[in-house]
C-alpha positions as a printed NumPy array, in Angstrom:
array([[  0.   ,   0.   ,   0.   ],
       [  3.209,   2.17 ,   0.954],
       [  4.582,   1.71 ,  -2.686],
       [  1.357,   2.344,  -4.18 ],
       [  1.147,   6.   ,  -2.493],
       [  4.299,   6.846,  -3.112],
       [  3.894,   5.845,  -7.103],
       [  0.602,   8.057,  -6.639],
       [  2.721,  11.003,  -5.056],
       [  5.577,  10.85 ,  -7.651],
       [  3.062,  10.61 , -10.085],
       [  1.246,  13.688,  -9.265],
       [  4.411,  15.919,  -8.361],
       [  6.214,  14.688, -12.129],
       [  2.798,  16.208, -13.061],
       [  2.862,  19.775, -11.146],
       [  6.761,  20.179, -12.375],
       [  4.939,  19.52 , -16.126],
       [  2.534,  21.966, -15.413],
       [  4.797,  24.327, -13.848],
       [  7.634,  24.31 , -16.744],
       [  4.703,  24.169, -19.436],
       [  3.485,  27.516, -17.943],
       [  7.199,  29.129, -18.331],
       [  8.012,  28.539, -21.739],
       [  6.071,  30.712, -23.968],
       [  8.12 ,  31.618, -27.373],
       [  8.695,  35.204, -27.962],
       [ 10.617,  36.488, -31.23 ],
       [ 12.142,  39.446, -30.909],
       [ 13.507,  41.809, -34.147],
       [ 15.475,  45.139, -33.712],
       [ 16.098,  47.444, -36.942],
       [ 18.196,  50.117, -36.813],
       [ 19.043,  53.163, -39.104],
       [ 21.764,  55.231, -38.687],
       [ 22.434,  58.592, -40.378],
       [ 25.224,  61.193, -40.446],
       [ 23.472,  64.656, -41.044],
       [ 26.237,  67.306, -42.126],
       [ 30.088,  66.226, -41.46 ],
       [ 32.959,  66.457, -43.667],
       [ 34.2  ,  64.391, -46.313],
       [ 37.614,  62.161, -44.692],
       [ 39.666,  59.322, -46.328],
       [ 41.477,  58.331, -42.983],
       [ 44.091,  55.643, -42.157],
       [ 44.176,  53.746, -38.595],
       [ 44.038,  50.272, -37.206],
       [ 40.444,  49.21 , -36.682],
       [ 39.692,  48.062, -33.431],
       [ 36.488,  46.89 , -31.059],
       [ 35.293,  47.653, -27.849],
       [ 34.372,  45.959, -25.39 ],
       [ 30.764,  46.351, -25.895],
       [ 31.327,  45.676, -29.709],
       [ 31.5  ,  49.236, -31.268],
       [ 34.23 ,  49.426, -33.633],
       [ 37.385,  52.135, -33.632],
       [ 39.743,  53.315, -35.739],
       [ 42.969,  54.263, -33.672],
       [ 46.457,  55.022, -34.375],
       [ 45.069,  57.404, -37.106],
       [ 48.36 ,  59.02 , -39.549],
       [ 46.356,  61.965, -41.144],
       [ 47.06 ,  64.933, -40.351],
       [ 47.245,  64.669, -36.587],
       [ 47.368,  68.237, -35.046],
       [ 43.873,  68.615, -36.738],
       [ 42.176,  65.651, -36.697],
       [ 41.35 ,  63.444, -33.842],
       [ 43.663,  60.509, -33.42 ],
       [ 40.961,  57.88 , -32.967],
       [ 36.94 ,  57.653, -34.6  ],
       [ 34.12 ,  55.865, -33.025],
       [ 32.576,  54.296, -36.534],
       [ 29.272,  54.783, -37.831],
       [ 28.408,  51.366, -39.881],
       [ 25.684,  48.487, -39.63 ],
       [ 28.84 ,  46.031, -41.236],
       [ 30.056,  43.385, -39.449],
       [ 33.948,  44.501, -39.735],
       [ 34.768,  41.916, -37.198],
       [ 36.802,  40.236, -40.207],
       [ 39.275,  43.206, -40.826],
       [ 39.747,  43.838, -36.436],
       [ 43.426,  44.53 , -36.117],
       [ 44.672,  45.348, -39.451],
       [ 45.46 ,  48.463, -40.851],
       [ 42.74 ,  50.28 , -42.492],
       [ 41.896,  53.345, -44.914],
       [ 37.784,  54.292, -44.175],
       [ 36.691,  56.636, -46.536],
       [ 33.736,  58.274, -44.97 ],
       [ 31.939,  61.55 , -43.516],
       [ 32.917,  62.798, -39.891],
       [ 30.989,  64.239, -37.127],
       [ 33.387,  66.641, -34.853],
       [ 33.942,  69.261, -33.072],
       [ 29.969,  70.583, -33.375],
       [ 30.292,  70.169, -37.2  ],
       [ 27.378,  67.279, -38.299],
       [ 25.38 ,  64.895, -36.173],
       [ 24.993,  61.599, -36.232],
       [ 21.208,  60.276, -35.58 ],
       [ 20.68 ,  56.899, -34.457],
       [ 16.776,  55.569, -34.557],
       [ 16.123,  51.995, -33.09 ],
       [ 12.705,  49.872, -33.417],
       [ 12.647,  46.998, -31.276],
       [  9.47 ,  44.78 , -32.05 ],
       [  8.42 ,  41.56 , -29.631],
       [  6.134,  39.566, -30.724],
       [  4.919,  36.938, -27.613],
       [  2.886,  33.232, -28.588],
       [ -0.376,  33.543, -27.399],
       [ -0.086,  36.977, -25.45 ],
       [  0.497,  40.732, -26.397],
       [  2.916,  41.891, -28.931],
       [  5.723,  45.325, -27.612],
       [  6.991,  47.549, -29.924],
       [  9.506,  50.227, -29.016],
       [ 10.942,  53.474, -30.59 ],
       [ 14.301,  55.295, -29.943],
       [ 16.064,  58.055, -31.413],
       [ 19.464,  59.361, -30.153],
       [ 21.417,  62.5  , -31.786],
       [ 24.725,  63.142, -30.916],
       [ 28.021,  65.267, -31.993],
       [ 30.706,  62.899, -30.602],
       [ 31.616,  59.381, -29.875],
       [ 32.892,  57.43 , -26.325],
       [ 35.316,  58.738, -24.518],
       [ 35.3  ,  61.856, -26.962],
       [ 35.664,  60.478, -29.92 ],
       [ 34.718,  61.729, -33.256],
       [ 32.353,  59.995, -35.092],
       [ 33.359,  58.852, -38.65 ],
       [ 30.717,  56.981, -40.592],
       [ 31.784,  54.496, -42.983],
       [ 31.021,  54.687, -46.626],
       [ 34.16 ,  52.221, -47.84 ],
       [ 36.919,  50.178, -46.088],
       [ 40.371,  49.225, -47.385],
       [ 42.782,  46.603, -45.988],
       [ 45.881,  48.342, -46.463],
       [ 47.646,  45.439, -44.26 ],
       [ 47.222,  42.493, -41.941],
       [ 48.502,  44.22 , -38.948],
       [ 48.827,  47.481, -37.031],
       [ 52.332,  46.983, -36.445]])
């Protein structure tokens, strides 16, 4: 009689842990789009090494150009995955934003679409002049590989 109870109990908890993670998995597909602009800015054909961040923006440092009037570093402006050309030498031919001259305009639309419940859609828009740790913005209109290293 024991053994028959406990089947019954084990039975009936296996069935409220069922129940339980049945309730917690409802599928949700999320989609973000974003569109960036660079409004204004100057024409710039700039050499560096292109680098990332640690929260995945790319940079192009050690910049040759002209240094006493140009910024020696750009936060860039692209939706390419430049992952492939990290730590080689680069020329990015491009607009910049600096020193009050252009903006760059960033608008975001984060849709959410949730099985069997109610779907969120979000809108942001962000302007700004410069990049991290005042940086210049340069958006990128072509990339180069000049070589396979910085060095």
């Amino acid at each position: 009689m024991h053994a028959i109870s406990k089947s019954v109990m084990a039975i009936g908890l296996a069935a409220i842990c069922a129940a339980g993670v049945n309730a917690q998995t409802q599928e949700t597909k999320t989609t973000t789009k974003s569109k960036i602009e660079i409004k204004g800015g100057k024409d710039v054909a700039v050499t560096g090494c292109l680098e990332r961040g640690a929260n995945g923006d790319y940079m192009l440092t050690q910049v040759r150009e002209n240094r006493r009037l140009d910024p020696s570093r750009f936060a860039l402006v692209t939706d390419e995955d430049l992952s492939k050309h990290v730590g080689k030498r680069v020329r990015i031919q491009g607009k910049t934003v600096a020193n009050d001259n252009g903006k760059v305009s960033v608008e975001t639309k984060t849709k959410t679409e949730v099985e069997n419940g109610k779907d969120q859609e979000t809108k942001t828009k962000v302007e700004g002049t410069g990049g991290a740790f005042d940086m210049s913005f340069l958006g990128v209109k072509s990339l180069k590989v000049l070589s396979p290293s910085c060095s």
